[in-house]
N, C-alpha and C positions, 0 to 999 in steps of 0.2 A: 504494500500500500504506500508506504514511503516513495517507494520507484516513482512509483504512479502521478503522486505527488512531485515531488521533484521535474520527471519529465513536465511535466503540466505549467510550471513553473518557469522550467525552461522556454516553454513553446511560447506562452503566455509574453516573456521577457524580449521576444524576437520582435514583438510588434507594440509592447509600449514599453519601454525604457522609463521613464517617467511616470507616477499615477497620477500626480496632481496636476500635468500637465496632459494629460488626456482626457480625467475630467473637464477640468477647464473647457476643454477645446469641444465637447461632448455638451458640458451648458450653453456654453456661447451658441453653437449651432439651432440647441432647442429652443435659447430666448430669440434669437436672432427668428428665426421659424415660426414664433409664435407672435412675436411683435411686430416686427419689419411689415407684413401685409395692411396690418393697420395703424404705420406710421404717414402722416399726410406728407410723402414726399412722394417725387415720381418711382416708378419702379424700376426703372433702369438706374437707380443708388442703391436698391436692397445687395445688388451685391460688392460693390466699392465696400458697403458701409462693415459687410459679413466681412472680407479680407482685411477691411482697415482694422475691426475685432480680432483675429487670427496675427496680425502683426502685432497688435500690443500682447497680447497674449506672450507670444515669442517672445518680445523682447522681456517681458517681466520674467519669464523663465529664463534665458541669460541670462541677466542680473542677478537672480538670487540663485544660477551655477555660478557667475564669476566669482561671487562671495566665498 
């Protein structure tokens, strides 16, 4: 069972490295998703405004790796 564990662990670590930065990145998508349609801007900003979310995101995760 351990194996099991471990592998799972393994597999799991191949594709997020980070948790708090995959969460993040998991919110942002869901508010972005749930708000953006009824923000009174044009919709050709929903997705600038999704990426410009996804940059700050990034960079706050660099910052507190650089630390």
């Amino acid at each position: 069972m351990k194996a099991a564990i471990g592998a799972l662990r393994e597999f799991l670590g191949l594709f997020v490295d980070d948790g708090r930065f995959a969460i993040a990145l998991v919110l942002w998508s869901a508010a972005a998703g749930y708000f953006l349609p009824d923000l009174p801007v044009n919709a050709g900003w929903d997705g600038p405004i999704l990426f410009l979310g996804y940059l700050l995101i990034l960079a706050e995760n660099l910052h507190r790796s650089a630390r």
